[in-house]
matplotlib code that plots the C-alpha trace (Angstrom):
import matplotlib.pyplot as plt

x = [13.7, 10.7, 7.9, 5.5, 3.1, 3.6, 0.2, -1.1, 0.3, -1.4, -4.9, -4.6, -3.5, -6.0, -9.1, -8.3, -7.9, -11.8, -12.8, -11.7, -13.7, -16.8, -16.7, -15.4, -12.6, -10.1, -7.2, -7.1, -4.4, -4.5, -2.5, -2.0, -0.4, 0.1, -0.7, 1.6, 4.9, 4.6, 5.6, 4.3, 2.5, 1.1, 0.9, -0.8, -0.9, -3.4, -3.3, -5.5, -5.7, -2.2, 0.1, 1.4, 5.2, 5.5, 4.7, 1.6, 0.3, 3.4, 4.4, 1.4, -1.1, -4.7, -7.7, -9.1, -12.3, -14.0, -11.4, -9.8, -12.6, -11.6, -8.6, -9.9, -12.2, -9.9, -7.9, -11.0, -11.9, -8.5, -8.4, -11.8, -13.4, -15.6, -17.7, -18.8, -22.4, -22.8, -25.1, -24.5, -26.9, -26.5, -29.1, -31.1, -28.2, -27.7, -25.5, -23.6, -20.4, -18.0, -15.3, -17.6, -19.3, -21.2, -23.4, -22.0, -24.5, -24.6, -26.0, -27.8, -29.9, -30.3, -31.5, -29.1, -27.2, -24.4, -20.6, -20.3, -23.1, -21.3, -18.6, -20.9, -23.3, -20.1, -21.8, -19.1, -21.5, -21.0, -17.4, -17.1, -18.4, -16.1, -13.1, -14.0, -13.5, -9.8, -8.1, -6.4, -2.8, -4.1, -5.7, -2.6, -0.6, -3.1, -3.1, 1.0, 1.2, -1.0, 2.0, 0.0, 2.6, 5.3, 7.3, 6.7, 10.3, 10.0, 12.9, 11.4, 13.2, 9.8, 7.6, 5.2, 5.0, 1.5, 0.6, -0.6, -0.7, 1.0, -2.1, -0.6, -1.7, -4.8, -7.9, -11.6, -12.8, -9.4, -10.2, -13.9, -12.2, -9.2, -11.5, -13.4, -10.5, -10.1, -7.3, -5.4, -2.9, -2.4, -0.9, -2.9, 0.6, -0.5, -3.3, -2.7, -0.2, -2.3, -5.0, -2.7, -2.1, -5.8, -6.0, -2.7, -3.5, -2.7, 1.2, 2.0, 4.7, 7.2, 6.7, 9.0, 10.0, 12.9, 12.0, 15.7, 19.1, 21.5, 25.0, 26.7, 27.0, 23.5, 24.1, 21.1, 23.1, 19.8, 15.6, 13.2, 11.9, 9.0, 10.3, 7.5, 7.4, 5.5, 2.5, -0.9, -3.7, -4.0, -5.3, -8.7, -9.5, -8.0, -10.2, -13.2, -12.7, -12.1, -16.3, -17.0, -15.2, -16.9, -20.4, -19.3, -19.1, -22.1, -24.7, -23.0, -21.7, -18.9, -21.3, -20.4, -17.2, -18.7, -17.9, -20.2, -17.7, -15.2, -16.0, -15.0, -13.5, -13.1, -14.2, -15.0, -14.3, -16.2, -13.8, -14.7, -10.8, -9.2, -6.8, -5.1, -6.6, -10.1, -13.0, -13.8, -17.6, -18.7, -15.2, -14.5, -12.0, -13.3, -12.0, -12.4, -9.7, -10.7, -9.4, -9.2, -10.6, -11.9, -11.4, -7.8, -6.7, -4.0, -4.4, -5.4, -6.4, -6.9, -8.5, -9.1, -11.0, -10.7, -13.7, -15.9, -18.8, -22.3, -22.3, -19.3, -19.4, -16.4, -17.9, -19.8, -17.3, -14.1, -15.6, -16.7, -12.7, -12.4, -14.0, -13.0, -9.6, -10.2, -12.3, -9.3, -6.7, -8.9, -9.3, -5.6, -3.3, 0.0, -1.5, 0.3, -3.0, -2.6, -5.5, -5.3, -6.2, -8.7, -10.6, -10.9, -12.7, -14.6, -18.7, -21.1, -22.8, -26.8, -27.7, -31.0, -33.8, -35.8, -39.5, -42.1, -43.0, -46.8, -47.5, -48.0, -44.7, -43.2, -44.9, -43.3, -39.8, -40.4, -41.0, -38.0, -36.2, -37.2, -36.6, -33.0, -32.2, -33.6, -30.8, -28.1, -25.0, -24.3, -22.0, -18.7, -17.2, -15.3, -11.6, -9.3, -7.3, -3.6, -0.9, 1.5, 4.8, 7.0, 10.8, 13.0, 16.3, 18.4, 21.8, 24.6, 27.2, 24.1, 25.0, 22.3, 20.8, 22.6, 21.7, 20.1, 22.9, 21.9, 23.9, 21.9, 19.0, 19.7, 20.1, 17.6, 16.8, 16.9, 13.0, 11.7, 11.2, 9.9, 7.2, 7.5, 7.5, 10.3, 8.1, 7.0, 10.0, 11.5, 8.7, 9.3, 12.8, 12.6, 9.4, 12.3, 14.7, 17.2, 18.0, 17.6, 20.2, 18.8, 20.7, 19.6, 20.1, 18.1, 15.4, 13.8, 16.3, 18.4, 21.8, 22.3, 19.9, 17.1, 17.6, 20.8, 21.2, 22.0, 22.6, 19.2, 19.9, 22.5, 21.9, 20.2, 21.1, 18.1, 18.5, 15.4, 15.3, 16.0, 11.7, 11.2, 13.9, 12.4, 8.8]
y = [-25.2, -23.0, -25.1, -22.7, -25.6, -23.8, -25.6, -23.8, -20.8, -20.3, -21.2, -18.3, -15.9, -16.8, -17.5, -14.0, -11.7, -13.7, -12.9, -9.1, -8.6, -10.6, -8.8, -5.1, -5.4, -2.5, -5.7, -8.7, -11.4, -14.8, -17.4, -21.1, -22.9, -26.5, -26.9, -29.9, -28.6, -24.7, -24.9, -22.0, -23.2, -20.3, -16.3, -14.1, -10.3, -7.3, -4.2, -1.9, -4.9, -4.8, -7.7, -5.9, -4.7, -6.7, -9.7, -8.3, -11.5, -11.0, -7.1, -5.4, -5.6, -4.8, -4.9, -8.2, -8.8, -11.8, -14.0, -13.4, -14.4, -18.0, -17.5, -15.9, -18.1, -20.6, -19.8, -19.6, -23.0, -24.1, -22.2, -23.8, -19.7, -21.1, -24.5, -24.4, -25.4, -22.8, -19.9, -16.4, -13.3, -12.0, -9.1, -9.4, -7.8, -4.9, -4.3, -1.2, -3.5, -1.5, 1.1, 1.6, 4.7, 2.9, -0.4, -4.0, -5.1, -8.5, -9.7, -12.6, -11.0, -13.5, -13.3, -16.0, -18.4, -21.3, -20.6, -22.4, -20.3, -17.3, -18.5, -20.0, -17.1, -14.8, -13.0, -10.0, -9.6, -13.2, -12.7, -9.6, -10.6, -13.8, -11.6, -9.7, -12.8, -12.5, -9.5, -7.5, -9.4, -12.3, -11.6, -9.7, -13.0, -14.8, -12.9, -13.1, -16.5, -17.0, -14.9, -11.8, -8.3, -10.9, -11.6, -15.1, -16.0, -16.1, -15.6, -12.4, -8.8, -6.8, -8.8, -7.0, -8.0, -6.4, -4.6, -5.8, -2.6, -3.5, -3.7, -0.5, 1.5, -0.3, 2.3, 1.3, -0.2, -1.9, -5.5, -5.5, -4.3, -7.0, -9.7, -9.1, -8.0, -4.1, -2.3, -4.8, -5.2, -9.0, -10.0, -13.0, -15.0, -14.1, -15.5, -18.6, -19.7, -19.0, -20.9, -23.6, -24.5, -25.0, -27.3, -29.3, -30.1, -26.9, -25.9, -22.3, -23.3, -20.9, -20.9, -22.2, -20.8, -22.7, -26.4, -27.3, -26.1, -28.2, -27.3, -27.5, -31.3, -32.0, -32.7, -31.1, -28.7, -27.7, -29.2, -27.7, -29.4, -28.6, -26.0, -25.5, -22.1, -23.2, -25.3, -22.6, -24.9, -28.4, -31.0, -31.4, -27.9, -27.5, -30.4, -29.0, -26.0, -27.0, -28.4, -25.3, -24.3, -26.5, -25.8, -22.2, -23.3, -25.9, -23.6, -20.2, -17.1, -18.8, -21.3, -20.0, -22.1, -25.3, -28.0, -31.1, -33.7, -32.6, -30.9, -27.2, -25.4, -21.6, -18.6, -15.2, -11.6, -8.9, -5.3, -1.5, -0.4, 3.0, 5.4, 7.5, 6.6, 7.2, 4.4, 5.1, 5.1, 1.9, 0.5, -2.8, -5.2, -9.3, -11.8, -15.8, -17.9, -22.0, -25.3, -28.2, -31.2, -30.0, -33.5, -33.4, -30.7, -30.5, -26.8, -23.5, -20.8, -17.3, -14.9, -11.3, -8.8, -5.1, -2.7, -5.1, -3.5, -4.6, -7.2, -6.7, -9.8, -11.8, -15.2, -14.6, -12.4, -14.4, -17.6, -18.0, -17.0, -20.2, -22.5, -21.8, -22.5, -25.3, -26.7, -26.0, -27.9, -30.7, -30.7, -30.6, -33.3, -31.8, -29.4, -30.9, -33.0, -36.6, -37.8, -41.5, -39.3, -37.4, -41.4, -41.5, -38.4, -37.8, -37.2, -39.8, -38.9, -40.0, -42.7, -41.2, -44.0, -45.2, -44.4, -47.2, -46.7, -47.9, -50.4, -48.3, -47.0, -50.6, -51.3, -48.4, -49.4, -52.5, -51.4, -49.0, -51.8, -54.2, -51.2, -50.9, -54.3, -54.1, -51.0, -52.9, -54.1, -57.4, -59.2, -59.4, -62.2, -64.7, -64.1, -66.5, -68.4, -67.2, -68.9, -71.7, -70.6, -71.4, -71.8, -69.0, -69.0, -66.7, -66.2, -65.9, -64.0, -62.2, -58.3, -56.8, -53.6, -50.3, -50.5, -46.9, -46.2, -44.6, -41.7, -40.9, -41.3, -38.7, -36.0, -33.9, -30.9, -27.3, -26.2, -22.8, -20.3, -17.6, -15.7, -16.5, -14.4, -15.0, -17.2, -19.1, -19.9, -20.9, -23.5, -24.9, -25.3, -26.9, -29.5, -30.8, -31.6, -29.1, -26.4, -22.9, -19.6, -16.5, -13.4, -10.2, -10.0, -7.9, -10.5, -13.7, -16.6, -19.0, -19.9, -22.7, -21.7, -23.9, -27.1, -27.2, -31.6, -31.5, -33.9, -34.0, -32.1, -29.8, -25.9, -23.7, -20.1, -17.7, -14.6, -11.8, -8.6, -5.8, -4.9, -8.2, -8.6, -5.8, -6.8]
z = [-0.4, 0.9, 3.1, 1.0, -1.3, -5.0, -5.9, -2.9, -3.1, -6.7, -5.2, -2.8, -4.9, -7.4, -4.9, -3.1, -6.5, -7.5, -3.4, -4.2, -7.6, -5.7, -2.7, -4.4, -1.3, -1.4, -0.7, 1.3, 2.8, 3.1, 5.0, 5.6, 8.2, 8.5, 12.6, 13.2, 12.7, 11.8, 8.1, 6.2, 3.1, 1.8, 2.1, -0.4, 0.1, -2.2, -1.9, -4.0, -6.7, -7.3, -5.3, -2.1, -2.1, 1.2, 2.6, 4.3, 6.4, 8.2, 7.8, 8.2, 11.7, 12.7, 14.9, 13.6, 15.8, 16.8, 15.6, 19.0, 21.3, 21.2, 22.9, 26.3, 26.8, 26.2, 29.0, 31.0, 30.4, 31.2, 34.6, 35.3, 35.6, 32.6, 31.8, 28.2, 29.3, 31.7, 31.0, 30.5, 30.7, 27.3, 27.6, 25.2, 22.6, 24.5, 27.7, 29.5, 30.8, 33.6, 32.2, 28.7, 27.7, 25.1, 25.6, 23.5, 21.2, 19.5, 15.9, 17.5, 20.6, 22.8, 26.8, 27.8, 26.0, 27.0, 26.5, 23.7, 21.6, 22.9, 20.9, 18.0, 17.7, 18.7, 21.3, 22.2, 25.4, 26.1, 25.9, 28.0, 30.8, 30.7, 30.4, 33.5, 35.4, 34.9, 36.0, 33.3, 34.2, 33.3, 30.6, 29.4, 30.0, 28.1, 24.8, 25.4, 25.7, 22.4, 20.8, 20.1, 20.7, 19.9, 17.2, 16.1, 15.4, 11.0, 8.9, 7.6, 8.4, 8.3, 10.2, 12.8, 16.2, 16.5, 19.6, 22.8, 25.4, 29.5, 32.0, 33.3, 30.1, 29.7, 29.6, 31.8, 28.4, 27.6, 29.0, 27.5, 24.2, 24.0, 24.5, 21.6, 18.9, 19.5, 21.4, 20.1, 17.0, 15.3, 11.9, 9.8, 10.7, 14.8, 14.2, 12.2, 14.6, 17.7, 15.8, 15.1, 18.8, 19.3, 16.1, 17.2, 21.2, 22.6, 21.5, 20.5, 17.3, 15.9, 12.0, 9.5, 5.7, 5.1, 4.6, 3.9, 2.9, 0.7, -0.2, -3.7, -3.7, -2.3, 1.2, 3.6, 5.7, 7.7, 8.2, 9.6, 12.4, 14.8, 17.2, 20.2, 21.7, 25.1, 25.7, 26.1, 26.1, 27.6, 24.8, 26.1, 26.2, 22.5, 21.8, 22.8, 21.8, 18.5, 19.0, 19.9, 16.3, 14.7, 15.2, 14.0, 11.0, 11.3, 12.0, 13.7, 12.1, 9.6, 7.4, 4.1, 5.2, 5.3, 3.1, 1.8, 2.6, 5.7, 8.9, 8.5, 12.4, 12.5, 13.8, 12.0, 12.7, 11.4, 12.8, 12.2, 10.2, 11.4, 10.3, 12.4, 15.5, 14.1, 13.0, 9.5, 8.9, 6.4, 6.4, 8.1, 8.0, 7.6, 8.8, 8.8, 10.5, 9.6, 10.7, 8.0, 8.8, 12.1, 13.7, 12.8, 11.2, 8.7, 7.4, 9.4, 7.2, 7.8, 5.2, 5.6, 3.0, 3.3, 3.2, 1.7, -0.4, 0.5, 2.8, 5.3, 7.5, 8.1, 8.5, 5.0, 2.7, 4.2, 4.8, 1.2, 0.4, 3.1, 1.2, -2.4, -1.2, 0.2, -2.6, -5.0, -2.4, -2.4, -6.3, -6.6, -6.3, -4.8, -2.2, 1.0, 2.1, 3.7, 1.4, 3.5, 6.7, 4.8, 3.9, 7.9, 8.6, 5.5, 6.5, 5.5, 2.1, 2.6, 0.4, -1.0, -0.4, -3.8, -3.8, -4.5, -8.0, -9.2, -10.9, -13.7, -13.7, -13.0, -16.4, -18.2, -16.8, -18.0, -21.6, -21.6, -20.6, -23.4, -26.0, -24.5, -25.1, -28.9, -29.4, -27.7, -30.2, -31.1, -29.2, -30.7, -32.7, -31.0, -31.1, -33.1, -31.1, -30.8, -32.9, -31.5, -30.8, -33.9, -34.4, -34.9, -36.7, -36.3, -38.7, -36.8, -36.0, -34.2, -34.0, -31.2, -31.4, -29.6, -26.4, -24.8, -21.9, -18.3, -19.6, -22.8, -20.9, -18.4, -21.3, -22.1, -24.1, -22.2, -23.0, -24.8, -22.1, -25.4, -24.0, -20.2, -17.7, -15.1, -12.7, -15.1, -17.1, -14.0, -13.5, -17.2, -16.1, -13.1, -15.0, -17.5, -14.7, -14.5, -11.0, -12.3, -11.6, -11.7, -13.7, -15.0, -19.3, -21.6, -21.7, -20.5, -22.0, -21.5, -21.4, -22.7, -25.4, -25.8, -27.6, -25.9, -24.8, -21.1, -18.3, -16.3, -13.0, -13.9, -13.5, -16.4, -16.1, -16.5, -18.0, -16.8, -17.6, -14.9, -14.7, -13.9, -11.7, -9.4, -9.8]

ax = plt.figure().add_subplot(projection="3d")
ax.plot(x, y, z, "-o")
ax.set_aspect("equal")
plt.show()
């Protein structure tokens, strides 16, 4: 059994393919992460509108941005090099930093602005200049101990650990560039997981596919159970950190994430894409990683569109991605959400406050009223009273009715799979009550053939064709 949600899985597949034809993206990835024990609930992967051949939130790595900021100063603020009140000389948008041969700008020019706006506005001059308090080994060991250049330990053959250069190969621009997403390499999986130890008190997980593994009779052979990789954060910086996420989405650079009734974390990333070791002009990669609910989070999404058309900006073409997802898992029943813990941090909806009408328009109500009433039905007749009980005599010898056994209960007919694709028909199967084995035939079909009465849980063989079978 996969820890991957099915009902999720069809939200992100779906939200991303609307995101793509919204957006005109070239392809995209999303993935979810539940924070508290690692499980993988979702990964969806486009390429050139077509599904990708691979799994690419896990195969396929690049410079994601601003989504990475979080994490240095992170560690600043857990060294104590960092207070998120304290002030830092952002320039006015514009700086020459050490080791660069071009200035940083930011979006949001500011002259100075606290650490936590550097993180809210995303302020990559802000950033820099943090960075440069540690030396590049320790800003190395940083990005390492959030996983990045790492593999992160999935059950998946052609996963990418990323890249994360050694200080000895770092360039004069390398630790200004790291700190705000370049010179670096991360998969969507990287990032979700780092995010993750942020949203669950500050422990780096390693993920999980396999939720559980039965044998022939039943038994559970193997569970997944939360594996920690090593603590990066202590709990009260994740918590505040997760604030400063927070009021990213509140009123920084990711509000087309925000949702009406739960607090919305993340953090966007907006990254000029190269190929071949060159930035392409107008093509950018955009990223949104999100926390759900910010105050305890029980998803961590990351969404990335590639070369966006028109507006390019990860906090607005991703973050919208963000929160049509998480619409849809809240609109959906089975989408792995503890809806009890939902109840408890759920914002306050404003109780609009009534006007004080004139006493003209009390008048007026009070003739709609009276006109109301005049339309209203009769009330209904008064019901008969019920009958006494009465004797009953029944002839003997008294022969009772065939009783329904457990047995004939537990059959059931094998469904029509006619017209299904394999996914599908699999679905069906597994909806009436019986396990599925897959086979290649000339067609979708089953054997049994449908119709067929069968004990409820035995095993349906499903023939697919061999087109299928390598789609």
């Amino acid at each position: 059994t996969l820890t991957v949600n099915q009902a999720l899985q069809e939200i992100a597949e779906n939200e991303l393919k609307r995101a793509l034809v919204r957006t005109g993206g070239t392809g995209g990835d999303v993935v979810i992460v539940d924070p508290r024990d690692g499980a993988v609930l979702a990964l969806a992967g486009v390429r050139d509108g077509k599904p990708a051949t691979t799994s690419t939130p896990m195969a396929l790595a690049y410079e994601p941005g601003s989504v990475m900021k979080p994490f240095l100063v992170s560690r600043l603020l857990d060294m104590g090099k960092a207070t998120p009140n304290e002030m830092i000389n952002t320039e006015n948008g514009s700086a020459m930093l050490p080791g660069r041969k071009r200035p940083l700008t930011d979006e949001h020019k500011a002259a100075q602005m606290p650490v936590r706006d550097v993180i809210r506005f995303s302020s990559n001059i802000g950033t820099a200049k943090l960075a440069l308090r540690l030396t590049p080994r320790e800003e190395f060991e940083a990005m390492r101990d959030f996983g990045f250049g790492s593999y992160t330990g999935v059950p998946y053959p052609a996963e990418s650990r990323g890249s994360l250069l050694l200080p000895a190969r770092w360039s004069g621009s390398t630790q200004t560039a790291v700190s705000i997403g370049y010179e670096v390499l991360a998969t969507p999986l990287q990032i979700a997981l780092a995010y993750a130890a942020i949203a669950n008190g500050g422990e780096l997980l390693q993920p999980a596919l396999v939720k559980d593994v039965r044998d022939a009779q039943g038994v559970v052979v193997y569970r997944h159970e939360r594996r920690v990789v090593r603590r990066v954060l202590t709990a009260k910086t994740a918590a505040v950190m997760r604030g400063m996420l927070a009021s990213v989405v509140d009123s920084g650079t990711g509000t087309a994430a925000e949702l009406a009734t739960f607090d919305v974390a993340g953090k966007s990333g907006t990254a000029r894409r190269s190929e071949n070791g060159r930035y392409l002009d107008g093509r950018y990669n955009a990223t949104f990683a999100g926390m759900f609910p910010a105050q305890a989070p029980q998803y961590v999404l990351v969404a990335r569109i590639i070369d966006p058309r028109g507006t390019y900006y990860g906090g607005i073409v991703s973050g919208s991605l963000v929160n049509g997802i998480l619409q849809a898992a809240l609109a959906t029943r089975n989408s792995a959400l503890d809806r009890n813990a939902l109840a408890e941090v759920a914002k306050a909806m404003p109780v609009p406050v009534a006007k004080p009408k004139s006493e003209k328009a009390l008048a007026l109500a009070a003739r709609d009223s009276l006109r109301r009433d005049s339309l209203l039905a009769p009330p209904p007749p008064k019901a008969e009273p019920a009958p006494a009980a009465a004797r009953v005599v029944v002839a003997l010898p008294f022969t009772a009715s065939k009783a329904v056994t457990r047995n004939e209960r537990d059959v059931r007919p094998v469904p029509s799979v006619f017209g299904l694709d394999v996914r599908q028909a699999a679905r069906t199967i597994y909806a009436a009550g019986f396990q599925v084995s897959v086979a290649r035939g000339s067609s979708v079909r089953t054997r049994p053939a449908a119709g067929t009465m069968l004990r409820v849980g035995s095993t349906v063989q499903l023939e697919m064709p061999r087109m299928e079978s390598a789609r």
